[in-house]
N, CA, C and O of each residue as an XYZ file, in Angstrom:
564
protein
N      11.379     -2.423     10.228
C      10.279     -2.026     11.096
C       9.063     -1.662     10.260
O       9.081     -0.639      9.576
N       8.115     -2.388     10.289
C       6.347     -2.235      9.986
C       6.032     -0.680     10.130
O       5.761     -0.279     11.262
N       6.049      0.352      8.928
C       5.460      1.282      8.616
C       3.977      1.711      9.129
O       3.169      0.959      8.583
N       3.478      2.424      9.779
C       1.539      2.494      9.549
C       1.035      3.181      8.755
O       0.539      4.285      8.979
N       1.124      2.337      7.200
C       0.438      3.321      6.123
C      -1.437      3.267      6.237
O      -2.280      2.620      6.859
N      -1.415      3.965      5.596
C      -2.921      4.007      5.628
C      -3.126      2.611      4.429
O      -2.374      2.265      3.518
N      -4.434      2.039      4.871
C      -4.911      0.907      3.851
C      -6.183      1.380      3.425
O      -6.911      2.138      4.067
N      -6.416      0.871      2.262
C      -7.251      1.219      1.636
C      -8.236     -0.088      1.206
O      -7.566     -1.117      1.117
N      -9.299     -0.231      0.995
C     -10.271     -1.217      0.622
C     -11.379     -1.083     -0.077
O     -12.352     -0.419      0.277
N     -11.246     -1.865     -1.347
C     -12.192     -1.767     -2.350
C     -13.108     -3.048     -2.429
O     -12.603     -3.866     -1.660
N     -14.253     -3.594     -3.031
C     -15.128     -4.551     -3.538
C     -15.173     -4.385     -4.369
O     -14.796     -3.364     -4.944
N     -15.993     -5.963     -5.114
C     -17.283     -5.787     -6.279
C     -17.365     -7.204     -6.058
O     -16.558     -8.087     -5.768
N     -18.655     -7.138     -6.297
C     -18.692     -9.124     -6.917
C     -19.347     -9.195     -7.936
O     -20.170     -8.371     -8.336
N     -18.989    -10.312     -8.493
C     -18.769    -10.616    -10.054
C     -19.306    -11.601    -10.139
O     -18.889    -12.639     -9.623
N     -20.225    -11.516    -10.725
C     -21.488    -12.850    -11.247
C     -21.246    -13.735    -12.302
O     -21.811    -13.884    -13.385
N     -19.890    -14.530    -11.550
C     -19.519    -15.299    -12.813
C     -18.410    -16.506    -11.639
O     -17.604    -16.308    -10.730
N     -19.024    -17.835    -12.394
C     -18.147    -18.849    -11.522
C     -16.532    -18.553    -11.293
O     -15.853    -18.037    -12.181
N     -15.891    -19.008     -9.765
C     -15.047    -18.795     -9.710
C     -13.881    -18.732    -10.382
O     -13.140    -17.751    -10.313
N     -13.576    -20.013    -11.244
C     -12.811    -20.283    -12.657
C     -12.664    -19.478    -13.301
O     -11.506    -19.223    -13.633
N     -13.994    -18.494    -13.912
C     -13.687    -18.052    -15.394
C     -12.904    -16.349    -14.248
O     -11.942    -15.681    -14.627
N     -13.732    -16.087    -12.874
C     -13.058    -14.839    -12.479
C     -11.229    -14.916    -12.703
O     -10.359    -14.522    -13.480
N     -11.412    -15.805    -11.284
C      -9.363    -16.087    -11.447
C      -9.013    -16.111    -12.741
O      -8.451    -15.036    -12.952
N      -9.046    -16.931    -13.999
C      -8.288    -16.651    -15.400
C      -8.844    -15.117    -15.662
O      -8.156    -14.462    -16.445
N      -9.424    -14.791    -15.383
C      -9.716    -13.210    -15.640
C      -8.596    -12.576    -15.095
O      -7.661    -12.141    -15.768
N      -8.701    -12.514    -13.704
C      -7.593    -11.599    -13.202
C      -6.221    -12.310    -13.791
O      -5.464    -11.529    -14.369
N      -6.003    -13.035    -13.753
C      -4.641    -13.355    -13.846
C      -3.740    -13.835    -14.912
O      -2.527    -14.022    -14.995
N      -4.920    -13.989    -15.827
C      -4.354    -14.022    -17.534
C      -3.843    -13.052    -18.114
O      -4.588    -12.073    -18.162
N      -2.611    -12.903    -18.694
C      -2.570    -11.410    -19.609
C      -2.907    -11.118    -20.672
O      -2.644    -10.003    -21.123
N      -3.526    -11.958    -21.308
C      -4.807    -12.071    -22.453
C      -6.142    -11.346    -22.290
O      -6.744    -10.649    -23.106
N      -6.500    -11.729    -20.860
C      -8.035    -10.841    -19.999
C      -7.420     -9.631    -19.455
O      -8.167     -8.653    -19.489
N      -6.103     -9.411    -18.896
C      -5.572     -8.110    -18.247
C      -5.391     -7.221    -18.828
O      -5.611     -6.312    -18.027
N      -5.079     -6.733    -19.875
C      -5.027     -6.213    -21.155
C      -6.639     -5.827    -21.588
O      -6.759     -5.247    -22.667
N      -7.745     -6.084    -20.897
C      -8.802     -5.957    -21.714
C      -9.667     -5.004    -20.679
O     -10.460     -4.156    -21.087
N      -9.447     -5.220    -19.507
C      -9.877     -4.066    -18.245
C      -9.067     -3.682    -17.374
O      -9.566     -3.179    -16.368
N      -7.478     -3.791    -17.460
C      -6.818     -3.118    -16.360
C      -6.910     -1.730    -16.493
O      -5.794     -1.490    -16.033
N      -7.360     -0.638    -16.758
C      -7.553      0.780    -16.926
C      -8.694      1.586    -15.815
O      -9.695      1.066    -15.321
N      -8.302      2.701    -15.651
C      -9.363      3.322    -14.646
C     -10.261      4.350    -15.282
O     -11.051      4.972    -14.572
N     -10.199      4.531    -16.377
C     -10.626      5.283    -17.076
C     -10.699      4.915    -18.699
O      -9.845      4.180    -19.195
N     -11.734      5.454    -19.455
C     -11.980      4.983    -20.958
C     -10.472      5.641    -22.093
O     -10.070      5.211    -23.174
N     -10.027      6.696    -21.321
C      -8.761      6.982    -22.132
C      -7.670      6.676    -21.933
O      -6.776      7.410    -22.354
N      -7.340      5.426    -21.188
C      -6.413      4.723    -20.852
C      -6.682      3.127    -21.128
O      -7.742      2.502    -21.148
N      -5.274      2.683    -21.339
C      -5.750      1.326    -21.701
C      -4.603      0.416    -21.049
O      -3.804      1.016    -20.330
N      -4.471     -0.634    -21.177
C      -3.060     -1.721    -20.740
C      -2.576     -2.552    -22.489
O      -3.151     -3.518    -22.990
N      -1.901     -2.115    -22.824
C      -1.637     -2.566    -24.188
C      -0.646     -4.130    -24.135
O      -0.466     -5.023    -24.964
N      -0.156     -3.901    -22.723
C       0.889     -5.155    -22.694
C       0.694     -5.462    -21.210
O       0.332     -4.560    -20.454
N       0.979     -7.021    -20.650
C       0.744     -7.911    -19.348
C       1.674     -9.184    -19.453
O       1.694    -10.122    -20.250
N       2.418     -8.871    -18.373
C       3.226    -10.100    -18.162
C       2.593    -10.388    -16.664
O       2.302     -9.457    -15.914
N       2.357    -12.184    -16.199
C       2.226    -12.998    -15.778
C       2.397    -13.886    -14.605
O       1.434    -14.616    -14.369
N       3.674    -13.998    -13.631
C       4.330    -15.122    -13.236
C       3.382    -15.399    -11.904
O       3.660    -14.829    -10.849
N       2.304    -16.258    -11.993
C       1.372    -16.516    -10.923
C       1.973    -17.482     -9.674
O       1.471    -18.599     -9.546
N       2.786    -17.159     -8.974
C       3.298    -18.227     -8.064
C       4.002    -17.169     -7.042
O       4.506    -16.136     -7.483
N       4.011    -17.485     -5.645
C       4.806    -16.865     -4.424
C       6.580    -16.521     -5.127
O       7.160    -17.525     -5.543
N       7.005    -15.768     -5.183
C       8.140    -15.169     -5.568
C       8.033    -14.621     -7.507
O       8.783    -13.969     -8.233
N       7.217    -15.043     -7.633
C       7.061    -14.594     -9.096
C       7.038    -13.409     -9.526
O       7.422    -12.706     -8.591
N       6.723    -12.554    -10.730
C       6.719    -11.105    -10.749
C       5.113    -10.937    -12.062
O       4.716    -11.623    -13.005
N       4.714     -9.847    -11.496
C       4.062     -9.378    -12.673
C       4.154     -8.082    -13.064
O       4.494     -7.338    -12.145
N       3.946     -7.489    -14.240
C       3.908     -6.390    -15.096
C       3.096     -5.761    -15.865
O       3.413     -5.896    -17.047
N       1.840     -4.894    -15.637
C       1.297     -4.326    -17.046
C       1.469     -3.285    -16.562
O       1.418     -2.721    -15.470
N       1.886     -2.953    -18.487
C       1.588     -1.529    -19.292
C       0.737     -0.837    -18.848
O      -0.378     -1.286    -19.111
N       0.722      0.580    -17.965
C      -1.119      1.606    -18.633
C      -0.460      2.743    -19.086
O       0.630      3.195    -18.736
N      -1.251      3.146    -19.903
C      -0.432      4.242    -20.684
C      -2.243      4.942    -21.500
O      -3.360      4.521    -21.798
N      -1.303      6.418    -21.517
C      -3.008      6.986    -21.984
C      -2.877      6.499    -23.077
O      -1.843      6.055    -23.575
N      -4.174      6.565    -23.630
C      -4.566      6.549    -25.382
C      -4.297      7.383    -26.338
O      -4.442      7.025    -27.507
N      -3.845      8.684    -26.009
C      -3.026      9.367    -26.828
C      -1.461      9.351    -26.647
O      -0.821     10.257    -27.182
N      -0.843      8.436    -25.969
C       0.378      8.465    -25.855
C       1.118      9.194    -25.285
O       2.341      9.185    -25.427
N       0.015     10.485    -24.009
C       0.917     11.220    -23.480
C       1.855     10.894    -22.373
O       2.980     11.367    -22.217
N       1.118      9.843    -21.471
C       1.872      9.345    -20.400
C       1.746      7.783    -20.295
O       0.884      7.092    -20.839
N       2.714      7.389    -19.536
C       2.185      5.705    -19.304
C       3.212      5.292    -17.914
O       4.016      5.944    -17.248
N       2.726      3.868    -17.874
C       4.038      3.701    -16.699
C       3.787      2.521    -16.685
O       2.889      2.158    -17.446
N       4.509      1.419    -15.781
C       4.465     -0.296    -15.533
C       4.503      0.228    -14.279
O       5.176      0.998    -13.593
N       2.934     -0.899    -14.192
C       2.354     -1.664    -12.171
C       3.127     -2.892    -12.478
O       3.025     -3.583    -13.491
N       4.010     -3.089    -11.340
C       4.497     -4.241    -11.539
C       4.695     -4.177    -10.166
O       4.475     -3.199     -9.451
N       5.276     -5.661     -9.707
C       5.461     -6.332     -8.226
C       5.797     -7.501     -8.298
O       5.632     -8.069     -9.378
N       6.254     -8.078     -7.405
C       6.143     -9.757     -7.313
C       5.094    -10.064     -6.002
O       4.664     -9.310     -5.129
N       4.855    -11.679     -6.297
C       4.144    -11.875     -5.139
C       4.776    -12.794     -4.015
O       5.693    -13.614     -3.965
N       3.620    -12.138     -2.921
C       3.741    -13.142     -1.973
C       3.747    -14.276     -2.112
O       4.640    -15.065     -2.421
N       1.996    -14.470     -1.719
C       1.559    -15.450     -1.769
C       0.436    -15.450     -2.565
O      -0.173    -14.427     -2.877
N      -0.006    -17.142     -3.075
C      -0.989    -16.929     -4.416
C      -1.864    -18.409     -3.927
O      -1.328    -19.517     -3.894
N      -3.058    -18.185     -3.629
C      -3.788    -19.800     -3.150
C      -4.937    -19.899     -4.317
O      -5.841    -19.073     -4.192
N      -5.029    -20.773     -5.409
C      -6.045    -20.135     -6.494
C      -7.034    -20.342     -6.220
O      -7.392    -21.385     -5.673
N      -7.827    -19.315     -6.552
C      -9.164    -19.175     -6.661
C      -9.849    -18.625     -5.300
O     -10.985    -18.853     -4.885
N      -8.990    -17.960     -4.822
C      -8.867    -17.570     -3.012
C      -8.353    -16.536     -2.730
O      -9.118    -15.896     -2.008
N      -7.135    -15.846     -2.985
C      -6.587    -15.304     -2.504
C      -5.197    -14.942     -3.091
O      -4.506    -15.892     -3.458
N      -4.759    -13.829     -3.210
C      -3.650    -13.126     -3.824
C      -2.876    -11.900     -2.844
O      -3.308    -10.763     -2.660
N      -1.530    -12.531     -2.251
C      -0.752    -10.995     -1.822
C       0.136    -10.581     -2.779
O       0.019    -11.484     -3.607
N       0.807     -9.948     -3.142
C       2.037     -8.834     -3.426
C       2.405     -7.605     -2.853
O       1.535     -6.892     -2.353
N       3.694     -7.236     -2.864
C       4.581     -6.356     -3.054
C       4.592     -5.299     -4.492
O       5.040     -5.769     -5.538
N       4.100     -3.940     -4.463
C       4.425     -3.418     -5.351
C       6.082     -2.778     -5.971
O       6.822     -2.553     -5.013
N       6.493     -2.586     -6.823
C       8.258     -2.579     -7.037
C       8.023     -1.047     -6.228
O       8.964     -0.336     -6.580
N       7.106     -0.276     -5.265
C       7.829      0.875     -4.550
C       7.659      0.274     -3.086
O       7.972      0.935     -2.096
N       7.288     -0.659     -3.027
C       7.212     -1.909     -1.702
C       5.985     -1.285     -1.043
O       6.059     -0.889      0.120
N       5.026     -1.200     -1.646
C       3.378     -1.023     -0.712
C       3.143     -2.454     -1.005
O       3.700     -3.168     -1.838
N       2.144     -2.750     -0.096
C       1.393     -4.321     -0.679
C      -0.112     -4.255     -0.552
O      -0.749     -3.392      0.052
N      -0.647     -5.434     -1.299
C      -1.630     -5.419     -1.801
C      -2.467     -7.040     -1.310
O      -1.825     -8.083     -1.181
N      -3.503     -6.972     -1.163
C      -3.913     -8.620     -1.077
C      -5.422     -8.634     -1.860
O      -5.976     -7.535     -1.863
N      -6.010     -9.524     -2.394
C      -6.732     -9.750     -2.959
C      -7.722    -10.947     -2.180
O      -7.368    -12.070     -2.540
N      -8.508    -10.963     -1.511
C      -9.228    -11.916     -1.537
C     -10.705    -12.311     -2.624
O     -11.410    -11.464     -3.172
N     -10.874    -13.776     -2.708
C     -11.699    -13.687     -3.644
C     -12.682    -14.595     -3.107
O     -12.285    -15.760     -3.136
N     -14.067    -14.407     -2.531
C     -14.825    -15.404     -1.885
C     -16.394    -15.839     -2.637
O     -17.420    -15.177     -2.791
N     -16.104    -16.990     -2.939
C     -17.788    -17.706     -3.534
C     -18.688    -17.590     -2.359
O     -18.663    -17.871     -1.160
N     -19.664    -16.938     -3.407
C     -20.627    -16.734     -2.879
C     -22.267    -17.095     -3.659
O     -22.725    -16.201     -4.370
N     -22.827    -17.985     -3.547
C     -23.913    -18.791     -4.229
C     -22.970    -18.507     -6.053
O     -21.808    -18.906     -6.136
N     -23.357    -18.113     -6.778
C     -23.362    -18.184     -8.099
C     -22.080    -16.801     -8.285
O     -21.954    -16.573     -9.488
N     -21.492    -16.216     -7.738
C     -21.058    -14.932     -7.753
C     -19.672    -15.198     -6.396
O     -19.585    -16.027     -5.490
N     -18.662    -13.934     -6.882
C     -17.373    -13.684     -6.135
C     -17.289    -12.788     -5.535
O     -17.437    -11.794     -6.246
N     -17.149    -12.601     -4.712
C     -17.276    -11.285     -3.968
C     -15.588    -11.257     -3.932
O     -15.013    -12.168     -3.338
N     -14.602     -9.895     -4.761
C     -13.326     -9.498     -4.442
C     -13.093     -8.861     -3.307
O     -14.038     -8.074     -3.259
N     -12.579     -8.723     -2.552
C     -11.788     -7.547     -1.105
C     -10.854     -7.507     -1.655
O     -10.212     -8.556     -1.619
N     -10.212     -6.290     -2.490
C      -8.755     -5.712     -2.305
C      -8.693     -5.043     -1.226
O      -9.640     -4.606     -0.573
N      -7.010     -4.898     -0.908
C      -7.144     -4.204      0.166
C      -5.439     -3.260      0.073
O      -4.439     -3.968      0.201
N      -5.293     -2.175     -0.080
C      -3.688     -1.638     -1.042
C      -3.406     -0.795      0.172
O      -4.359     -0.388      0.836
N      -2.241     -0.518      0.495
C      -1.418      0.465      0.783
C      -1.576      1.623      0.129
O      -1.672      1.748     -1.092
N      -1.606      2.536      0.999
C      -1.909      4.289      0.303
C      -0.717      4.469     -0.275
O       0.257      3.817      0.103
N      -0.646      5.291     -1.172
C       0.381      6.591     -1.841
C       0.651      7.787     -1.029
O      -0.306      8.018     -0.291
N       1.577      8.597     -0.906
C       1.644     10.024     -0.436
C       1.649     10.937     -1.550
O       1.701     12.125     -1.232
N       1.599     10.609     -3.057
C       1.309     11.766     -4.016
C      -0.442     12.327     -4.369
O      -0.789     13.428     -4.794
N      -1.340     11.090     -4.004
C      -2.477     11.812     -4.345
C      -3.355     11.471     -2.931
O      -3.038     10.801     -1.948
N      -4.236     12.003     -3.159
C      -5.631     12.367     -1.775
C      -5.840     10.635     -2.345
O      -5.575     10.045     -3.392
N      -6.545     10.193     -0.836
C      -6.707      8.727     -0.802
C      -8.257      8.506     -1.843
O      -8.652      7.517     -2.460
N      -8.805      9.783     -1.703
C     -10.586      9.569     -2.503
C      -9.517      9.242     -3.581
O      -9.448      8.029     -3.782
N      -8.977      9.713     -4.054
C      -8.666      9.623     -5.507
C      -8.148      8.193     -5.594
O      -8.820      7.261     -6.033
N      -6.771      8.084     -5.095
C      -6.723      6.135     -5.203
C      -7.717      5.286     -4.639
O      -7.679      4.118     -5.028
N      -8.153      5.438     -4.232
C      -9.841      4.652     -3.915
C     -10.387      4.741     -5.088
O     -10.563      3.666     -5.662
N     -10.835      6.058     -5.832
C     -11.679      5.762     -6.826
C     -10.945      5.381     -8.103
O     -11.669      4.972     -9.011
N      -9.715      5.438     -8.322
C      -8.903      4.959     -9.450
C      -8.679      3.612     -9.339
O      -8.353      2.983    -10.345
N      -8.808      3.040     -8.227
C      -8.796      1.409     -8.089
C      -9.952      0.893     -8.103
O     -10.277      0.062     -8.951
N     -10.692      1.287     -7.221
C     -12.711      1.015     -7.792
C     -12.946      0.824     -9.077
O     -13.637     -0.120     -9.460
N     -12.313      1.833    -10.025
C     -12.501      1.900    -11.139
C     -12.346      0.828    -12.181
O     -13.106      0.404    -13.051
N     -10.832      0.453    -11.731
C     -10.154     -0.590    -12.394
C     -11.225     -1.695    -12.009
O     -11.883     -2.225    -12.903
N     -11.414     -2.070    -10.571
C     -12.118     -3.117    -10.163
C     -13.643     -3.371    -10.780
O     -14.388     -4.348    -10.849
N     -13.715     -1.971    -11.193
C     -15.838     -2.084    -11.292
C     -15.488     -2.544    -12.979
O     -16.449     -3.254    -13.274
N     -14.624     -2.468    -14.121
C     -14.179     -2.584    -15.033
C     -13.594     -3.748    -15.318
O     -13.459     -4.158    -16.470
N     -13.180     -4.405    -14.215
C     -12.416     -5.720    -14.284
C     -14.224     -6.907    -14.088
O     -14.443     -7.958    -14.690
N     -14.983     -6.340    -13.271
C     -16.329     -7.189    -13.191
C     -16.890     -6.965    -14.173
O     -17.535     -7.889    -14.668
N     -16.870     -5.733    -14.801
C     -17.923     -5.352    -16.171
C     -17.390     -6.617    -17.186
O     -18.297     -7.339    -17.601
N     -15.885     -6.979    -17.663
C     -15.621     -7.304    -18.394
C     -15.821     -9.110    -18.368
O     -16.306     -9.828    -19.242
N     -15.332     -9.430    -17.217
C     -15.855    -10.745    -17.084
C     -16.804    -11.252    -16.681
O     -16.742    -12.433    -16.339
N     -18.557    -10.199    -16.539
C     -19.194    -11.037    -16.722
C     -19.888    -10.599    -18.047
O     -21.113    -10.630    -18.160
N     -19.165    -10.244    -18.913
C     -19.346     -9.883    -20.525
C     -18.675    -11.208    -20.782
O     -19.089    -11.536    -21.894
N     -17.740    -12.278    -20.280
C     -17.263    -13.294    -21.103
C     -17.869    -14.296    -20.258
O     -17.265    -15.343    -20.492
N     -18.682    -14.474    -19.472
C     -19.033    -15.733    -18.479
C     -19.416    -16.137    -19.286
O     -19.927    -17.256    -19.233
């Protein structure tokens, strides 16, 4: 039976052709370089499997080594250059849309709440990641 969690919804668009965004998000070469919500945290390691039943994995862990943990999930469904669902491994889900727009992408995430922190806070810890994930790729366009 279908839960009614609260959903949550973030943007940004990213001034960079659709191509180089998607290998952004979904490379673990580029994931590793802005998955973090903050400057004292980082993703040191990213595993991959881009396809409907597949799984992915990164590392965040602070920069002093006090805490860390693996985001991981498998996915739904994956249409490239369009659109991304998953399952997180505590079973919230997540979808990603990704829409061209003249020269630029406009992202819609859209996540399942947590019950350990106030929703401002996962809102702005995912904003974060997101406004960080655009900073970085249109530093490589």
């Amino acid at each position: 039976m279908e839960t009614d969690k609260t959903k949550i919804t973030i943007n940004a668009t990213v001034n960079a052709p659709v191509g180089k965004v998607w290998e952004s998000w979904t490379k673990p070469q580029h994931i590793t370089k802005w998955c973090n919500a903050s400057d004292d945290w980082h993703a040191p390691n990213a595993e991959n499997d881009l396809r409907a039943g597949g799984r992915f994995t990164t590392r965040m862990e602070a920069k002093d080594g006090s805490m860390g943990f693996d985001f991981g999930g498998t996915y739904d469904e994956v249409r490239q250059n369009e659109y991304i669902a998953y399952t997180m491994d505590d079973g919230r889900t997540v979808t990603i849309d990704f829409k061209v727009e003249d020269d630029a992408v406009a992202i819609t995430e859209t996540f399942e709440a947590e019950n350990q922190n106030p929703i401002e806070m996962q809102r702005g810890g995912w904003q974060n990641i997101l406004d960080n994930f655009k900073k970085y790729t249109e530093s490589i366009a």
